[in-house]
C-alpha positions as CSV (number, residue, x, y, z in Angstrom):
1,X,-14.1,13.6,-5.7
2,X,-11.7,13.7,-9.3
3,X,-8.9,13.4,-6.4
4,X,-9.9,10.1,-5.3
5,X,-10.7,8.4,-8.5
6,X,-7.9,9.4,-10.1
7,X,-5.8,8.3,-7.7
8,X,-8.2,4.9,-7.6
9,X,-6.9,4.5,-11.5
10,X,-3.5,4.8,-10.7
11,X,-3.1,2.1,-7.8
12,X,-5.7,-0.1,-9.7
13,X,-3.2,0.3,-12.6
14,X,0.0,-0.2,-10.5
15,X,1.5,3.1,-10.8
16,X,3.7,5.4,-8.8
17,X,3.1,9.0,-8.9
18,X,5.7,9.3,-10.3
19,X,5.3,6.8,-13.1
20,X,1.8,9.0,-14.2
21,X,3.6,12.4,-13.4
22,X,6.7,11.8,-16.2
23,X,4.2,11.0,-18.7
24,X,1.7,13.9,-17.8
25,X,4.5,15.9,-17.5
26,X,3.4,17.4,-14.0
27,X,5.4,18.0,-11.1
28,X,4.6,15.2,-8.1
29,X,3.4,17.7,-5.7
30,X,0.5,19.1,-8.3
31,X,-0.3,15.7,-8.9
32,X,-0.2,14.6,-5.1
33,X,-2.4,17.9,-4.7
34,X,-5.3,16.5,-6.9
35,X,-5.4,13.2,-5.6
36,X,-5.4,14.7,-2.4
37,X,-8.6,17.3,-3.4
38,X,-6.1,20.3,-2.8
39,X,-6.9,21.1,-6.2
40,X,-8.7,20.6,-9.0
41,X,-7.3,19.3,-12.3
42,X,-8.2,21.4,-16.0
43,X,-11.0,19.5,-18.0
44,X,-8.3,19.3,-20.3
45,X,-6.0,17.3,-17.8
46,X,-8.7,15.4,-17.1
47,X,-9.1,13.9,-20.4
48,X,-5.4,13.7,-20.5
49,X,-5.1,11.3,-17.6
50,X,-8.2,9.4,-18.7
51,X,-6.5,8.9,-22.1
52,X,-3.9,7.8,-19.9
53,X,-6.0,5.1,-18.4
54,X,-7.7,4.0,-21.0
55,X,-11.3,5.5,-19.7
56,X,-13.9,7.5,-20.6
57,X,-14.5,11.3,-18.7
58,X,-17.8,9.8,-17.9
59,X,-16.6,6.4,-16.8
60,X,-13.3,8.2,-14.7
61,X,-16.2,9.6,-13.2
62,X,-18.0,7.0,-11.2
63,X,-15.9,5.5,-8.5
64,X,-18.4,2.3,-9.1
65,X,-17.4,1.4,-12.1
66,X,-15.7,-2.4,-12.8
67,X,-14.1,-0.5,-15.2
């Protein structure tokens, strides 16, 4: 579930992955892995790429959101 709206943030946004992987500092196939639902990102990541995007945890957390 993270998997899919983070990776709904990043082609809302117009990034590559490789575009939010340089400034995470994450290799493309961990990233690729937690859009996918492979695996499962730290709550610390998490907040990371919601910093990123400008969002709230809470609000990266509802695929509803207008945002």
């Amino acid at each position: 579930m993270v998997g899919t709206k983070i990776k709904l943030l990043r082609v809302k946004n117009g990034y590559s992955v490789k575009d939010v992987c340089a400034v995470l500092g994450l290799p493309d196939r961990t990233y690729r892995a937690y859009e996918l639902g492979e695996r499962t990102p730290s709550i610390e990541l998490i907040c990371k790429i919601a910093d990123y995007y400008n969002v709230t945890v809470k609000a990266s957390d509802h695929s509803n959101d207008k945002g």
